[in-house]
C-alpha positions, 0 to 999 in steps of 0.5 A: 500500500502507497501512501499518497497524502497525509494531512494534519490540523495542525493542533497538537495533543491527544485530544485536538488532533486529526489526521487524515491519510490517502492510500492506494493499493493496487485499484483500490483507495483507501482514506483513514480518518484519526482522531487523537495522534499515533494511539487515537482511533481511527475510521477508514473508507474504501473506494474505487476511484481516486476521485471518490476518495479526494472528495471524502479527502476534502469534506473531512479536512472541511472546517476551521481547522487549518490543514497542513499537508505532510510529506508521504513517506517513500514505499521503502521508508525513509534511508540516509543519502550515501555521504 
């Protein structure tokens, strides 16, 4: 599974932040909507299409919220440049 965005609110604590997350594996897009940081609870959507996917993207960081995007992380993790 590939990992194409990750947004965040911005707010730090286990109680004000949010996280969502567009993934696709194959044909299939995956959305993970997390409350509450690394440990929180997480609800997750599955879809056919990127475009039915970016749409649940956009009404979920709807809001006042100001949403910052994070850089997905590469498939094989993050390496060190050969110095």
């Amino acid at each position: 599974m590939e990992q194409r965005k990750h947004l965040w609110n911005g707010k730090w604590g286990r109680l004000a932040r949010r996280d969502v997350f567009l993934r696709v594996d194959a044909d299939r897009w995956h959305v993970e909507q997390r409350a509450g940081g690394a440990e929180g609870i997480s609800r997750f959507y599955e879809y056919g299409s990127a475009d039915e996917a970016e749409d649940t993207v956009r009404a979920l960081i709807e809001g006042p919220d100001t949403w910052r995007e994070l850089s997905p992380r590469p498939p094989g993790g993050w390496t060190l440049p050969n110095g």
